[in-house]
MARLO-862120 format. One record per residue (C-alpha): residue in one letter; x, y, z. Coordinates in nm, 2 decimals. Layout:
N
+-------+--------+--------+--------+
: mardo :   east :  north :     up :
+-------+--------+--------+--------+
:     A :      X :      Y :      Z :
...
+-------+--------+--------+--------+
***
This chain:
427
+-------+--------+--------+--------+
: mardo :   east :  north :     up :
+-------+--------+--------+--------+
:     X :  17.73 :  -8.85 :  -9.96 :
:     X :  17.59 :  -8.98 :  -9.67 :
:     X :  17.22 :  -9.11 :  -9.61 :
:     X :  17.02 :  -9.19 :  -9.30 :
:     X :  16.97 :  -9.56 :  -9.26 :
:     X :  16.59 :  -9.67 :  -9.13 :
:     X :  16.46 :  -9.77 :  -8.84 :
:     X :  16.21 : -10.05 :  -8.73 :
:     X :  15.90 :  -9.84 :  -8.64 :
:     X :  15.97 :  -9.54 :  -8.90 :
:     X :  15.63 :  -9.36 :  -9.05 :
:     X :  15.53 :  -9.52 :  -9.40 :
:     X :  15.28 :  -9.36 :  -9.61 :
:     X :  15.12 :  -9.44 :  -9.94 :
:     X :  14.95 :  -9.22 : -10.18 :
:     X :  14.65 :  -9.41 : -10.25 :
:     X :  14.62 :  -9.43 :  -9.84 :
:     X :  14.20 :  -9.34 :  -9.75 :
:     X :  14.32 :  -9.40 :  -9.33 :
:     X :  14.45 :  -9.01 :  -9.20 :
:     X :  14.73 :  -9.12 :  -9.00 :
:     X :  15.09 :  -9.25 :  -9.06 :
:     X :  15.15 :  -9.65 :  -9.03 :
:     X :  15.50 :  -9.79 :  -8.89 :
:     X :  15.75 : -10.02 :  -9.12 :
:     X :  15.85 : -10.30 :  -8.94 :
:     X :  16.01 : -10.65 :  -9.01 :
:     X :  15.98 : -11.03 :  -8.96 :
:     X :  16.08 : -11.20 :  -8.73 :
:     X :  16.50 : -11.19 :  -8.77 :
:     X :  16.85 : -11.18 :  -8.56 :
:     X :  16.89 : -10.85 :  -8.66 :
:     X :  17.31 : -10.75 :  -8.66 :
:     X :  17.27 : -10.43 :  -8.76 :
:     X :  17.12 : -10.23 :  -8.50 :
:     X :  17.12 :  -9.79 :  -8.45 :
:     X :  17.17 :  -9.66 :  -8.17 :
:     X :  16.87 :  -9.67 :  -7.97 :
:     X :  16.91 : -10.08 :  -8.06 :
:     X :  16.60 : -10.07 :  -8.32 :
:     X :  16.68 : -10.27 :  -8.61 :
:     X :  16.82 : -10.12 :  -8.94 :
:     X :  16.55 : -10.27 :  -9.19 :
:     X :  16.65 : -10.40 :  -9.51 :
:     X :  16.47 : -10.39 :  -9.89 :
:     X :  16.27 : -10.69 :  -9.80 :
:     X :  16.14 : -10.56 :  -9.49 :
:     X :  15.79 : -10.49 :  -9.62 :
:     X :  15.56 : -10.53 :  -9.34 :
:     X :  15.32 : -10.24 :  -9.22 :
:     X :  15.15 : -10.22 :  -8.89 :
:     X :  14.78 : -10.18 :  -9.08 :
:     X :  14.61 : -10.21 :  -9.40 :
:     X :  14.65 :  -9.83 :  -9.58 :
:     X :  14.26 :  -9.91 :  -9.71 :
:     X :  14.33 :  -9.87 : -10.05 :
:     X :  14.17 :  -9.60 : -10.23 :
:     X :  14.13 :  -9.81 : -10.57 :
:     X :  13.88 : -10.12 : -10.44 :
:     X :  13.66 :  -9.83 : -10.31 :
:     X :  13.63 :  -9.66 : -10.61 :
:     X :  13.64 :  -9.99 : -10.83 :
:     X :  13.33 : -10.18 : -10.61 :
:     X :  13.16 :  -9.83 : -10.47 :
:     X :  13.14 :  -9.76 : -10.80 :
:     X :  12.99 : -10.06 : -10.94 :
:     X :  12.75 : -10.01 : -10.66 :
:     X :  12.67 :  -9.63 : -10.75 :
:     X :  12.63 :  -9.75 : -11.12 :
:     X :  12.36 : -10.01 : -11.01 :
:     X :  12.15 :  -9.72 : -10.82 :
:     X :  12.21 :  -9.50 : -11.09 :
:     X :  12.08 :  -9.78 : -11.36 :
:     X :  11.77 :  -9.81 : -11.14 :
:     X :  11.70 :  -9.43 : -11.07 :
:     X :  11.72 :  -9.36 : -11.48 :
:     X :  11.52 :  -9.66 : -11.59 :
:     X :  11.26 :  -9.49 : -11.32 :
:     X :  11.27 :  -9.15 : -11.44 :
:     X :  11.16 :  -9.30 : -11.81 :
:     X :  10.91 :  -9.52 : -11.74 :
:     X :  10.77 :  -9.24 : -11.52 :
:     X :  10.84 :  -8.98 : -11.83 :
:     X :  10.70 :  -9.24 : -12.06 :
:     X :  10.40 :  -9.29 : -11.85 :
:     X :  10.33 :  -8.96 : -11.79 :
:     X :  10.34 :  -8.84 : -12.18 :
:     X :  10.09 :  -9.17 : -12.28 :
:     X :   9.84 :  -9.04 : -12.06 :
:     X :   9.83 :  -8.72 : -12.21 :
:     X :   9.87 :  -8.83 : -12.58 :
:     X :   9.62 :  -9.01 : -12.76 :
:     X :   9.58 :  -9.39 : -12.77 :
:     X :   9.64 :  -9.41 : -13.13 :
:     X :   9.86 :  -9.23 : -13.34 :
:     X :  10.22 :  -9.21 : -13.44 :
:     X :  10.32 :  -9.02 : -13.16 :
:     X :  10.20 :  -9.31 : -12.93 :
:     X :  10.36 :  -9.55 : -13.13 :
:     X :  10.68 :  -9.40 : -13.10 :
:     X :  10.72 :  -9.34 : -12.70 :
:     X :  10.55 :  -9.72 : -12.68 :
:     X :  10.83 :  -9.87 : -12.95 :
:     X :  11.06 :  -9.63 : -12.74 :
:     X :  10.93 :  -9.80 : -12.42 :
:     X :  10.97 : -10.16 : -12.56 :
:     X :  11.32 : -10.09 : -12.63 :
:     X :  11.47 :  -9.94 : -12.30 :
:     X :  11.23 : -10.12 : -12.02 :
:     X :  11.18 : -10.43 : -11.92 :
:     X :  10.92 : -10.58 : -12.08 :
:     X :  10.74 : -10.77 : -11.85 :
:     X :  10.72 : -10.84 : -11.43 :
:     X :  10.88 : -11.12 : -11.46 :
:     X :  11.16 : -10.96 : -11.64 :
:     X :  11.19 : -10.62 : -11.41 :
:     X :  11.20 : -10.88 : -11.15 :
:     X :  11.49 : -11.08 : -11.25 :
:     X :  11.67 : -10.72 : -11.35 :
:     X :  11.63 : -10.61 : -10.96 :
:     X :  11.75 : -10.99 : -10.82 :
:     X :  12.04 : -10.97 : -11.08 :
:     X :  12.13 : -10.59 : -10.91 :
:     X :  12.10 : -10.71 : -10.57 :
:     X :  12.35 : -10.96 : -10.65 :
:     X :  12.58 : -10.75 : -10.76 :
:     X :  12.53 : -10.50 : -10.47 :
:     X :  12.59 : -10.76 : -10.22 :
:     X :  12.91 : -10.95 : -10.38 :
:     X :  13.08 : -10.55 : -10.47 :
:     X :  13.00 : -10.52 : -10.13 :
:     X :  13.21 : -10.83 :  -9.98 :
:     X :  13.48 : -10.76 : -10.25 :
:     X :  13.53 : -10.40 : -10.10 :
:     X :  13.53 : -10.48 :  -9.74 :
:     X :  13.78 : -10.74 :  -9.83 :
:     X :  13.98 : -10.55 : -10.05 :
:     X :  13.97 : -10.29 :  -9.85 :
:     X :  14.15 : -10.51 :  -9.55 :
:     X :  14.36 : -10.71 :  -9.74 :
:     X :  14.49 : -10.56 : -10.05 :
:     X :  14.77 : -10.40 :  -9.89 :
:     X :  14.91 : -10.80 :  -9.78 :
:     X :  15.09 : -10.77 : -10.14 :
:     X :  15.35 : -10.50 : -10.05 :
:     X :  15.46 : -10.81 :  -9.84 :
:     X :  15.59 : -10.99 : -10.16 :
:     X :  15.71 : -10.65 : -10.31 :
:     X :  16.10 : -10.48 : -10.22 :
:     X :  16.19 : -10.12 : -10.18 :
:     X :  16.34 :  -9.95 : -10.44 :
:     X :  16.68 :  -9.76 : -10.41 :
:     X :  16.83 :  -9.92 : -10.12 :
:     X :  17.22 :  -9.90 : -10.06 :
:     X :  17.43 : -10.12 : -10.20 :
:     X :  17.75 : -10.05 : -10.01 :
:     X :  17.57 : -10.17 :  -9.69 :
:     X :  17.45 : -10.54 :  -9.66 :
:     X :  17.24 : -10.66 :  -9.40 :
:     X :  17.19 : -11.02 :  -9.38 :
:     X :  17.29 : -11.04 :  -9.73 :
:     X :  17.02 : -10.77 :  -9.79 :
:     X :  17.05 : -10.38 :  -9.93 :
:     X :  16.95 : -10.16 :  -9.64 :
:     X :  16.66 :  -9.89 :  -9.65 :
:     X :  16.76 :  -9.55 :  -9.71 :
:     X :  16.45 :  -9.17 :  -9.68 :
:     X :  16.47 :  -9.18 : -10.01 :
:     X :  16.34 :  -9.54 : -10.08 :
:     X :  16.05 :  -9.66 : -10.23 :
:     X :  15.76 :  -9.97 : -10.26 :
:     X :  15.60 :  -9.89 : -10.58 :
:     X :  15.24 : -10.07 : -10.51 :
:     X :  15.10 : -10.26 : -10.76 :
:     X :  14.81 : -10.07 : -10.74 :
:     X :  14.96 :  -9.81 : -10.86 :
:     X :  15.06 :  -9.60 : -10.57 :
:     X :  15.40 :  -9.50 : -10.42 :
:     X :  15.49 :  -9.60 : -10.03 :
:     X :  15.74 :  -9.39 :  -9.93 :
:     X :  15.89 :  -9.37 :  -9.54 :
:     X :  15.87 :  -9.01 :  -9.34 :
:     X :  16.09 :  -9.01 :  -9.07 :
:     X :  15.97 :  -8.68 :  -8.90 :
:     X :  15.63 :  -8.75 :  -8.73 :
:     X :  15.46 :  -8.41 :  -8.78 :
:     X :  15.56 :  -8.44 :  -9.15 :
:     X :  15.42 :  -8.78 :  -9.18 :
:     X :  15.06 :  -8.68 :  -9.02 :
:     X :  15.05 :  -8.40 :  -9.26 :
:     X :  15.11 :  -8.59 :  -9.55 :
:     X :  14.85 :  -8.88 :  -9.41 :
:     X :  14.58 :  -8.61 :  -9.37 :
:     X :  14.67 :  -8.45 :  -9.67 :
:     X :  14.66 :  -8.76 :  -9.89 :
:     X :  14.35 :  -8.93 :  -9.72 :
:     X :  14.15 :  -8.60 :  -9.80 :
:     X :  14.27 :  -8.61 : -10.16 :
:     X :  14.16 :  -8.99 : -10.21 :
:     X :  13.84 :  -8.94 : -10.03 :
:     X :  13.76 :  -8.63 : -10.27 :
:     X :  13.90 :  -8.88 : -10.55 :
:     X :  13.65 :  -9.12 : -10.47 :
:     X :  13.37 :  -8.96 : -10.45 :
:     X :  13.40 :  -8.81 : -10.76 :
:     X :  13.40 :  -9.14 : -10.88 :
:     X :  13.07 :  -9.25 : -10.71 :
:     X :  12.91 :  -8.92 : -10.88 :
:     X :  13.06 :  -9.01 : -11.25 :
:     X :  12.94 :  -9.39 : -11.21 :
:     X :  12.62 :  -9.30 : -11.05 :
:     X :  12.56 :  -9.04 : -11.35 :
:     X :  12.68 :  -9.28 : -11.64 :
:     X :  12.44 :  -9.55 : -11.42 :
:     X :  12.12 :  -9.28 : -11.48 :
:     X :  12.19 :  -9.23 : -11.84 :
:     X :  12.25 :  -9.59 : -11.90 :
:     X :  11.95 :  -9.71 : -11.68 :
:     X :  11.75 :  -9.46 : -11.88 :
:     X :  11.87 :  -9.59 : -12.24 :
:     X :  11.81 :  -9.93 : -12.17 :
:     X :  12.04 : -10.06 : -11.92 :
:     X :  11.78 : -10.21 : -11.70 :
:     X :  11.66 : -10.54 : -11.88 :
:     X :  11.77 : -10.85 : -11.75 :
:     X :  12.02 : -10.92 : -12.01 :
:     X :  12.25 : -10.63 : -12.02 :
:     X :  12.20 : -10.66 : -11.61 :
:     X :  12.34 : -11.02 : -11.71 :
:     X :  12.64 : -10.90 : -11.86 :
:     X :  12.77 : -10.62 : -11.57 :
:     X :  12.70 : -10.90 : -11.34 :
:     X :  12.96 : -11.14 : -11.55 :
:     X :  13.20 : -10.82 : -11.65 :
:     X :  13.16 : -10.78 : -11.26 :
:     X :  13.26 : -11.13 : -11.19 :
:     X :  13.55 : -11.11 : -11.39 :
:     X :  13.69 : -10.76 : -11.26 :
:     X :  13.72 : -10.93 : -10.93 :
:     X :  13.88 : -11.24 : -11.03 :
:     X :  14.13 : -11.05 : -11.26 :
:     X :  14.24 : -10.74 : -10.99 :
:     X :  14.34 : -10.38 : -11.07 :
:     X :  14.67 : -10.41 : -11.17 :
:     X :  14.49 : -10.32 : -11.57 :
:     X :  14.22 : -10.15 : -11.40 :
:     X :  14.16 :  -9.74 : -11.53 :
:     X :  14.18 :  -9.69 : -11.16 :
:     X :  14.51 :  -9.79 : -11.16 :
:     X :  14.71 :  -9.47 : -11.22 :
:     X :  15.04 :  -9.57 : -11.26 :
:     X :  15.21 :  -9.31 : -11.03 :
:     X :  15.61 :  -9.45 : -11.03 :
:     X :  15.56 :  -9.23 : -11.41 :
:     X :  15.40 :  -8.98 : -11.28 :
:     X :  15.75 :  -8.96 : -11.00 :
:     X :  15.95 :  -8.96 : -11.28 :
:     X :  15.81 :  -8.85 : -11.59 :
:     X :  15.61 :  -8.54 : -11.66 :
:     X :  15.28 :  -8.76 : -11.79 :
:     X :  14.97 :  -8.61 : -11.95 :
:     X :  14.65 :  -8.73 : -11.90 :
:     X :  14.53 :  -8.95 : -12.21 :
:     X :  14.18 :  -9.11 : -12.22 :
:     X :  14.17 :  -9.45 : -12.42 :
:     X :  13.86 :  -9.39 : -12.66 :
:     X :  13.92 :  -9.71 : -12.86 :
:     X :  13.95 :  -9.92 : -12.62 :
:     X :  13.63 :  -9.81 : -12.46 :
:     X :  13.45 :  -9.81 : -12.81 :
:     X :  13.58 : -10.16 : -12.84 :
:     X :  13.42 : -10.27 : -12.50 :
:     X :  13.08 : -10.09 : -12.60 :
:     X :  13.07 : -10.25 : -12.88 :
:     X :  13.15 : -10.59 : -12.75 :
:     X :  12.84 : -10.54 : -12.52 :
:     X :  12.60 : -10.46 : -12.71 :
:     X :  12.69 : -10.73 : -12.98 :
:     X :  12.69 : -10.96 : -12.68 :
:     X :  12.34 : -10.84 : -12.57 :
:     X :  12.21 : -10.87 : -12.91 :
:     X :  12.35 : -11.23 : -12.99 :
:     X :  12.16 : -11.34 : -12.65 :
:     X :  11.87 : -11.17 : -12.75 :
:     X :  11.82 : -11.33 : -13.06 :
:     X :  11.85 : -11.67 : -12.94 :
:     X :  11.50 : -11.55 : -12.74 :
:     X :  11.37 : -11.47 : -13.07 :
:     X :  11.43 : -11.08 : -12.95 :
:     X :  11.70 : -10.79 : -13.00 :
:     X :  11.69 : -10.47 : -13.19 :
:     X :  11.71 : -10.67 : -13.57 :
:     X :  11.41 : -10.93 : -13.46 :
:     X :  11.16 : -10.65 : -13.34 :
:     X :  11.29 : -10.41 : -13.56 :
:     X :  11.17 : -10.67 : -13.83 :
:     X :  10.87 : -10.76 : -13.63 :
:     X :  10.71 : -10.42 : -13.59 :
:     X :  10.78 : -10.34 : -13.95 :
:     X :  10.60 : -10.62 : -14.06 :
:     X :  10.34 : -10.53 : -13.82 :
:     X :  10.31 : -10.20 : -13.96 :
:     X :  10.29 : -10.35 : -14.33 :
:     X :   9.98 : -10.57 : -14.22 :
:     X :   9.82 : -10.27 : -14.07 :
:     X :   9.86 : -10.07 : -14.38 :
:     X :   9.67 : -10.36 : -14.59 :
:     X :   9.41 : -10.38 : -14.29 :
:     X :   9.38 :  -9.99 : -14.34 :
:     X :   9.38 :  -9.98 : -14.72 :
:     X :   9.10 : -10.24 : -14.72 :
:     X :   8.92 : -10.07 : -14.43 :
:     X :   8.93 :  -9.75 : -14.64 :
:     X :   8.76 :  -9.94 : -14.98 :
:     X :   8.45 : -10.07 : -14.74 :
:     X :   8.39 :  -9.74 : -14.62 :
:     X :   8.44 :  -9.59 : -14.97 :
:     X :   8.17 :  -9.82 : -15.11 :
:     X :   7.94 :  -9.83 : -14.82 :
:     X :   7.94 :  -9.42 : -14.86 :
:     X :   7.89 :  -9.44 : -15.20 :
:     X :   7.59 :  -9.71 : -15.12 :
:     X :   7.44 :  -9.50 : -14.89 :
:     X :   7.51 :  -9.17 : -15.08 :
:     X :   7.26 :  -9.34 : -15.41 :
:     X :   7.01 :  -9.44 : -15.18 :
:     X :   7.00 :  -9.13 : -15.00 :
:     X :   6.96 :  -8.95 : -15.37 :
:     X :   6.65 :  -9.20 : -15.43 :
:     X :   6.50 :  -9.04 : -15.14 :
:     X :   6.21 :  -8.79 : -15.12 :
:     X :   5.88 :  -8.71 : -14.93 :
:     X :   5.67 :  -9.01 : -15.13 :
:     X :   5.93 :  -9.26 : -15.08 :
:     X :   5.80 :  -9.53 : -14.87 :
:     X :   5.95 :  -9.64 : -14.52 :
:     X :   6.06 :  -9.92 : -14.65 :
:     X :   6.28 :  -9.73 : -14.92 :
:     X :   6.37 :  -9.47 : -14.63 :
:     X :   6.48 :  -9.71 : -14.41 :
:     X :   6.70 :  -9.90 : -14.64 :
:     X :   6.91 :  -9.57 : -14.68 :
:     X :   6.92 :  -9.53 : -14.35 :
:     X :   7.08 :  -9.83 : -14.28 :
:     X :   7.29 :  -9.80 : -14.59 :
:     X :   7.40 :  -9.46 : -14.39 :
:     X :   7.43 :  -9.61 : -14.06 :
:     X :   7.68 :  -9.89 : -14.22 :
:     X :   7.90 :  -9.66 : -14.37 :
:     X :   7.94 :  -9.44 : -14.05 :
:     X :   8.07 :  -9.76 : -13.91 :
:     X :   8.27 :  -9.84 : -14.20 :
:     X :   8.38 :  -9.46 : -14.17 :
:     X :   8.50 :  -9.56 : -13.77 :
:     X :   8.66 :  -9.89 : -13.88 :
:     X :   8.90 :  -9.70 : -14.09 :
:     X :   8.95 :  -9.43 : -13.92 :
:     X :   9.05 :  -9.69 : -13.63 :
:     X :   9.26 :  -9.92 : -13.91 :
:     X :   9.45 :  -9.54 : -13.98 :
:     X :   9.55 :  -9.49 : -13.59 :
:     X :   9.67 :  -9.84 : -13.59 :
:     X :   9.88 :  -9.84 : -13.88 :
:     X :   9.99 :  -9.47 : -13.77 :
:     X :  10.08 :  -9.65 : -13.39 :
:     X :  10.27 :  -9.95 : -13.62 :
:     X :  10.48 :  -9.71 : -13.79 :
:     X :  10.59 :  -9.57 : -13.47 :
:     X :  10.66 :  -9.82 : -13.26 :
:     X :  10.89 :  -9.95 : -13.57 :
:     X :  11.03 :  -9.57 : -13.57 :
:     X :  11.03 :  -9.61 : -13.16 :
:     X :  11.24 :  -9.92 : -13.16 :
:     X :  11.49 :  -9.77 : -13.36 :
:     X :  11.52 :  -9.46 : -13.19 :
:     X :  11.53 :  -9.70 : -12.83 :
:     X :  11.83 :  -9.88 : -12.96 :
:     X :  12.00 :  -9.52 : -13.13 :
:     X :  11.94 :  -9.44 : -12.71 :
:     X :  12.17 :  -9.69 : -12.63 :
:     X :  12.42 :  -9.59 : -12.85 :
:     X :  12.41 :  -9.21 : -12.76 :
:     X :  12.41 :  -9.30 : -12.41 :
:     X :  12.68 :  -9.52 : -12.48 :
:     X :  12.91 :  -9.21 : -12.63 :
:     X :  12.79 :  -8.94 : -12.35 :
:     X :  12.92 :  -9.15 : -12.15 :
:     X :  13.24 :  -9.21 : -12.25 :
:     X :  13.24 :  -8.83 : -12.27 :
:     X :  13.20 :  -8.82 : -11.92 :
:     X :  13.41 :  -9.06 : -11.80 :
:     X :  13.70 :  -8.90 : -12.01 :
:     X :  13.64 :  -8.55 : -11.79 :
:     X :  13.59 :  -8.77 : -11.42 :
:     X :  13.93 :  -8.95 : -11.50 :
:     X :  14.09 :  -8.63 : -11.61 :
:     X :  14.01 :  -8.53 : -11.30 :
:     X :  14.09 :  -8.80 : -11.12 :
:     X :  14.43 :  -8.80 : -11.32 :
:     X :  14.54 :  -8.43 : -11.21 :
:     X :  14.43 :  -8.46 : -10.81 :
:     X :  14.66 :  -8.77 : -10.80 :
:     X :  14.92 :  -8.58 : -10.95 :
:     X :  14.88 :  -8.33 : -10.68 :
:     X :  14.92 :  -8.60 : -10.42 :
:     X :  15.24 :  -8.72 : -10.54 :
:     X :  15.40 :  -8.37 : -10.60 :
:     X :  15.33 :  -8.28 : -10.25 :
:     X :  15.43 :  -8.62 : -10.15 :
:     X :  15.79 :  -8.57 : -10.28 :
:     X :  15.78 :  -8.17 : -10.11 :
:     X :  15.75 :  -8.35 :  -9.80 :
:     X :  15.96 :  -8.62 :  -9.87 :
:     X :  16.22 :  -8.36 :  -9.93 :
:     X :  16.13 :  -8.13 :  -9.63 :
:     X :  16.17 :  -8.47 :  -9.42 :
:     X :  16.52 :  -8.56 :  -9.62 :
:     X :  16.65 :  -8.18 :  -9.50 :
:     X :  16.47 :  -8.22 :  -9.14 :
:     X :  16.60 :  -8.53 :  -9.03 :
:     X :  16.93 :  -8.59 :  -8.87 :
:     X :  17.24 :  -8.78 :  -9.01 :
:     X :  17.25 :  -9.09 :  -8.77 :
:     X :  17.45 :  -9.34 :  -8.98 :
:     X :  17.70 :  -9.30 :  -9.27 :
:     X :  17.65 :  -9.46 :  -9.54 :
:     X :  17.94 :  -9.39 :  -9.80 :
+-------+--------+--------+--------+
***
């Protein structure tokens, strides 16, 4: 069978490409000894190097996303302080009601200045290093198919003790995606376009997931300063550790090869939620704070106020019933001084009769605040799970467009492989 041997300056395209035109394969600096016959180099396995970055699809979705995330945090912790607000003002002060959207409050929102300002410092440090990570991801990433080799070369024909390319090699990227070579140059701007407007659609569906788990977890608590603490450090380390075990990073060699389903790792995200909020609690109780502390706090609260209401209650009961004897001793010949005595008797236990009505609201607003906190911290946990829910249907998503990509990719590989003439044998 013969195959077509590659030239220095053939089209090269990769599937996670976001730039809408081909790039050119080219090679160090070498004698080259093998040469076609326009004199252009025949390029060998280890002839990696591109003409451009491709602008890799999977930093923009990893660090625009973080970003996203971070304006979606703020936007829902907004939306419930507003709601929160908005509902206290037209509640009463006391009650149980109140209690519970204050406990509710205490759980999800930062609980002081101080700490809503350290929560926005923390999310503009994040904004600005995901945004240095992407611009230089975005540049550079694509300096490591340098250190990789294409796959299927020819091993009948050695070049400078190297396998030569053949149109049906491949660089796997260790991002994930495939680089394949189009010789035909309409073929290869089709396939850029084509693939560019995939990723970009790709990527923004990933803004919109990460910007709508950020409203959902801004709005059940994700906008203290501590859990801000721990996306900053689970930021950190993303960058340091790459995307090769990224979720981006759709493996796309078995997708080529193997007819893959989509399969969303529950467990694994459980496992990660999990180790959050443990994390956020254990830091929390070292401030004397977390869900346990005030938990136990505004339940003992709410004890207190139920003695200060019982007792409350058993001075207005005997000031009434003070006041009710005198007011029975009363009649037209009683003198002023008799008169007046029940009238203060009467006066006293109307204010008893305010006391504990006041001592009831208090222990009614104790109860919920302890009810509230509980609910705040169930918040997390629900917000936690619906969105897991729908990261599962984004990444499905995600999962089935890029298997798109690369089922065109090898149609137009194989309209290129039929297209292209026969310009070297190489039985």
């Amino acid at each position: 069978m013969s195959e077509q041997y590659i030239e220095l300056g053939t089209n090269v395209v990769c599937t996670n490409m976001t730039i809408p035109s081909p790039l050119k394969i080219g090679t160090p600096s070498r004698i080259c000894t093998a040469l076609t016959k326009e004199d252009k180099p025949v390029l060998r396995i280890v002839d990696t190097k591109i003409s451009n970055c491709f602008e890799c699809r999977v930093p923009q979705m990893k660090w625009g996303g973080v970003m996203a995330s971070i304006f979606g945090i703020a936007a829902g912790a907004l939306i419930v302080a507003g709601a929160i607000a908005l509902i206290g003002a037209t509640i009463a002060t006391g009650g149980l009601a109140a209690g519970i959207f204050a406990g509710i409050g205490a759980a999800i929102l930062p609980e002081s200045l101080v700490a809503l300002t350290v929560s926005v410092y923390i999310a503009d440090a994040i904004l600005i290093g995901s945004k240095l990570k992407l611009g230089y991801d975005t540049e550079h990433l694509c300096d490591a198919s340098l250190d990789a080799t294409w796959d299927m070369g020819l091993p009948s024909t050695i070049i400078e003790g190297e396998q030569a390319i053949l149109v049906r090699s491949f660089i796997p990227c260790p991002q994930g995606g495939i680089v394949t070579l189009i010789i035909d140059d309409g073929l290869a701007e089709q396939a850029a376009r084509m693939i560019s407007d995939r990723n970009h659609e790709i990527i923004n569906q990933e803004y919109l997931n990460q910007f709508i788990q950020g409203v959902i977890s801004g709005a059940t608590g994700a906008a203290n300063p501590v859990s801000m603490a721990i996306t900053a450090i689970a930021t950190l380390k993303d960058g340091f550790d790459g995307y090769a075990d990224d979720d981006l990073n759709i493996d796309q060699y078995e997708m080529l090869h193997e007819d893959k389903e989509f399969k969303y790792d529950y467990q694994e995200k459980i496992e990660d939620e999990a180790y959050d909020i443990a994390k956020e609690e254990g830091f929390e109780k070292k401030r004397g704070k977390g869900t346990y502390n005030d938990a136990k706090e505004n339940w003992g609260k709410y004890k207190e106020s139920k003695q200060n209401e019982a007792k409350a209650i058993e001075k207005h009961q005997k000031a009434e019933g003070k006041a009710a004897r005198r007011e029975q001793k009363i009649s037209n010949s009683s003198s002023d001084k008799m008169k007046g005595r029940a009238k203060g008797a009467r006066q006293k236990a109307n204010h008893q009769e305010k006391l504990a009505n006041q001592a009831t609201k208090e222990a009614q607003k104790a109860k919920g605040k302890f009810i509230g906190g509980l609910i705040g911290f169930g918040m997390g946990i629900g917000g936690a799970a619906v969105n897991m829910l729908i990261d599962s249907k984004f990444k499905e998503e995600e999962f089935n467009m890029t298997r798109d990509i690369v089922r065109e990719v090898e149609q137009i590989n194989s309209d290129d492989k039929n297209k292209s003439k026969i310009v070297s044998d190489g039985k």
